[in-house]
Every structure is written in C-alpha cells, then in structure tokens.
N, C-alpha and C positions, 0 to 999 in steps of 0.2 A: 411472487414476492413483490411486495411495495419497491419503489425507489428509492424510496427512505431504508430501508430496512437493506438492501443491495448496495447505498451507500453503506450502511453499519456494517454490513460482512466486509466491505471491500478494505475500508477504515482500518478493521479490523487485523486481516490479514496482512497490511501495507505494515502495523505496530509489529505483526510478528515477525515481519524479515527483518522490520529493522533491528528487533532484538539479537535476531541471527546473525545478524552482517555484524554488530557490535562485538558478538560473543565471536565468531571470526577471526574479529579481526588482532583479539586479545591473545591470542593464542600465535606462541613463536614463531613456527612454521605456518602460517596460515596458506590454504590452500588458492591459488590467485584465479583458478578457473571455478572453483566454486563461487569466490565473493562476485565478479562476473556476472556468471548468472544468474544469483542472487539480486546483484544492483540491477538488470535486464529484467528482472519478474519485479520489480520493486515499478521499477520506472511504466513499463506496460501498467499495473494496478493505478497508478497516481494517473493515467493518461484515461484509463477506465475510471478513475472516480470524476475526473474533470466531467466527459461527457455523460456519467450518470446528474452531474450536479446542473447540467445542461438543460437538462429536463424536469428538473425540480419547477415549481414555482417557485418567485422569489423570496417568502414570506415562510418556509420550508427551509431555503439556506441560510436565513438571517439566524434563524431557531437552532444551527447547529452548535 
C-alpha cells in the first residue's frame, strides 16, 4: 500500500471513532472506559498519520 493510500485508511478510520466517540457520548449513561479507549485509539491513529505524513513528499501534503 502507497502512503498516500495508508494516509486515506488511517484518515479514515480516525472519522470513524470520531463518529463513535460523538454517538457515545450522546447517550445518558455513557460508558467512561469505553470513550477512554476510544480517545487512546483515536490519539495513537492521529500520531500514526503524523509520521505517515512524515514521509510523504511535500508536494503530496499540499494535494490533501
């Protein structure tokens, strides 16, 4: 897989927690050890898109 493309999954999958953590946190009861490691898998992804974009060439980040 390109690192273009490894950005887009990662991108990706960082939109779906946040949809999760949203719908989480709307809900009465919300569980407080799920949202946790939810923001913990959220924050690891964003740390993994940093050093994918590390490796990008410049002219590849400007294009996102």
């Amino acid at each position: 897989m390109s690192l273009q493309g490894r950005l887009e999954m990662l991108d990706a999958r960082h939109q779906e927690l946040e949809a999760i953590l949203s719908e989480e946190l709307r809900r009465p009861a919300f569980d407080e050890d799920r949202l946790t490691e939810l923001k913990r898998q959220k924050l690891r992804l964003k740390d993994e898109m940093e050093e994918v974009r590390k490796k990008l060439p410049p002219d590849m980040i400007a294009a996102e």
